[in-house]
C-alpha positions as CSV (number, residue, x, y, z in Angstrom):
1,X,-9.8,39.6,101.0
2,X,-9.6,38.8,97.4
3,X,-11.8,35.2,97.7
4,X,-14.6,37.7,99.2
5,X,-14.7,40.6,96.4
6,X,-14.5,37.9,94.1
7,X,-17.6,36.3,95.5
8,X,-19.7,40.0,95.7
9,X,-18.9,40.3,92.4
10,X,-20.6,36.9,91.7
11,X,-23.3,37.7,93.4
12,X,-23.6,41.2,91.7
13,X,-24.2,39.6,88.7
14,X,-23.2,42.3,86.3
15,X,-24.7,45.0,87.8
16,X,-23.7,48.5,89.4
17,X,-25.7,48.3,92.4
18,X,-28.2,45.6,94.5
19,X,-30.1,46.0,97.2
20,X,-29.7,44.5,100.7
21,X,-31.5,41.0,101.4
22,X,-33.3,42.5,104.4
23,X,-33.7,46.5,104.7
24,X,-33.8,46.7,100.3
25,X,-31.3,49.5,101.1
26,X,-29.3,50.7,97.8
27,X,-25.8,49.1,97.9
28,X,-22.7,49.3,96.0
29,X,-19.8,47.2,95.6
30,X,-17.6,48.7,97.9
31,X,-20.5,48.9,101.2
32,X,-21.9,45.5,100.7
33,X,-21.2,42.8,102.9
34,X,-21.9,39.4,102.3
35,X,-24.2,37.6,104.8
36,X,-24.3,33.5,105.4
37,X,-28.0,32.6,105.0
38,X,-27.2,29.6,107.2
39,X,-24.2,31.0,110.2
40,X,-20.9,29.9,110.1
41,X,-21.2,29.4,113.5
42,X,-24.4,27.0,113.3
43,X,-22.5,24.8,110.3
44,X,-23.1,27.0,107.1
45,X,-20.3,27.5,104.4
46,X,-19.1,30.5,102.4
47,X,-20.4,28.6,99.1
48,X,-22.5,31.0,96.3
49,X,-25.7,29.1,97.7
50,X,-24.8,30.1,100.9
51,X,-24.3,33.9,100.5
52,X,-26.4,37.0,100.1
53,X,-25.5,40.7,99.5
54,X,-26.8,42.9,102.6
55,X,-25.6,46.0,104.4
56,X,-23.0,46.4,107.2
57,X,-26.1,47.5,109.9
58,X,-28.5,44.5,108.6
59,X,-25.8,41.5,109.1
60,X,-24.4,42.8,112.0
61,X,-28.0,43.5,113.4
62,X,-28.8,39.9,112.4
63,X,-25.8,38.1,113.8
64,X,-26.5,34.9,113.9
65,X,-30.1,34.9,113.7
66,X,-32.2,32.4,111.6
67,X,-32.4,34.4,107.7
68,X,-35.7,34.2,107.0
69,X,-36.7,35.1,110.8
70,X,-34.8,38.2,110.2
71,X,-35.8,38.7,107.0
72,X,-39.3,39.0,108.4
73,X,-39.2,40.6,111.3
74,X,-37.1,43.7,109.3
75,X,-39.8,43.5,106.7
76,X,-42.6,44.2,109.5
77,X,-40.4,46.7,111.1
78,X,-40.4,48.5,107.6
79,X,-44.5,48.4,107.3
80,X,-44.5,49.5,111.1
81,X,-42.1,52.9,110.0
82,X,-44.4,53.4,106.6
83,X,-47.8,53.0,108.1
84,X,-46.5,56.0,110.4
């Protein structure tokens, strides 16, 4: 548990709050999770490089899903819900 707050704060950089990879939801420290651009189960690693900050619905919605495929498809589902 420690090797993973260690490794938000890394990726927090400093600051109080970031926003999730996908949905650019406000997150703090304590509700972030962090999220394997490349799965563990398809060969990624829990390295820096390998890591982004996003919220508990967005990685668990995203599984094991290809990042950037995600990343788009929640980024049209967002115009879709603000053109409405």
């Amino acid at each position: 548990m420690k090797n993973k707050r260690k490794m938000k704060l890394l990726l927090f950089g400093g600051h109080a709050t970031r926003r999730c990879c996908f949905c650019r939801r406000p997150l703090t420290l304590g509700i972030a999770t962090l999220d394997h651009v490349v799965p563990l189960s398809k060969g990624g690693g829990s390295s820096r490089g390998n890591l982004r900050i996003s919220c508990g619905p967005c990685n668990n919605d995203r599984g094991d899903q290809n990042f950037e495929e995600y990343r788009k498809k929640q980024q049209s589902l967002r115009e879709r819900c603000l053109a409405r």
